[in-house]
N, C-alpha and C positions, 0 to 999 in steps of 0.2 A: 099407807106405804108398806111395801116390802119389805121383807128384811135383805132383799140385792140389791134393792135401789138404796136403803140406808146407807152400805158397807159404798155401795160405788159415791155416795151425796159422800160421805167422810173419806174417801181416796181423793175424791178430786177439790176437798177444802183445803185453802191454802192460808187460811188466817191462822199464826203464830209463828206459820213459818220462816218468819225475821227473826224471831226470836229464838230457833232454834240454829238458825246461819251462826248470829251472836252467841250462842253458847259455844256451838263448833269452833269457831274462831281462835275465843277466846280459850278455846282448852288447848289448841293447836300453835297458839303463841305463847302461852304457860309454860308448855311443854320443853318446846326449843328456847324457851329461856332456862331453862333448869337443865337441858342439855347442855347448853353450852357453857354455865355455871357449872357442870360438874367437869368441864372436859379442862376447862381453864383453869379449876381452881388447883389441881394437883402442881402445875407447873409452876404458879404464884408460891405455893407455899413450897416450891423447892428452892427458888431463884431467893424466896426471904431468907430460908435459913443458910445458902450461902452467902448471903449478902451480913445476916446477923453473925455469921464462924465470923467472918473477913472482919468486921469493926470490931469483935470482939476481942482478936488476937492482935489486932493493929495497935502499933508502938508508937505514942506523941512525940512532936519533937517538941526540942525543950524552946520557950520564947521567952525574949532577954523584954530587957523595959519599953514599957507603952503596949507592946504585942507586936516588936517588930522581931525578926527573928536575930539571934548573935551569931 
């Protein structure tokens, strides 16, 4: 054999190439998960800490007996 018949015998093999779809894939749904993990997470943690000011500074009201209110 050649050394041009080699190179074209290994261009034109296609065994792993599932394997290489699945790694693609897989990095391609990784990815846009941690995208969308980072795009979402600033706004979670804005909506917590107003939601944690709001229960923090909120004033109970007073409840008479059994826990009905007076």
């Amino acid at each position: 054999m050649t050394r041009h018949s080699l190179v074209q015998d290994f261009l034109a093999d296609e065994s792993g190439a599932v394997t290489v779809d699945w790694v693609v894939l897989t990095a391609a749904i990784c990815t846009l998960g941690a995208i969308v993990v980072f795009t979402i997470s600033s706004g979670v943690m804005t909506v917590a800490d107003a939601s944690g000011d709001s229960l923090g500074t909120a004033e109970l009201a007073p409840v008479g007996h059994h826990g009905r209110f007076d």
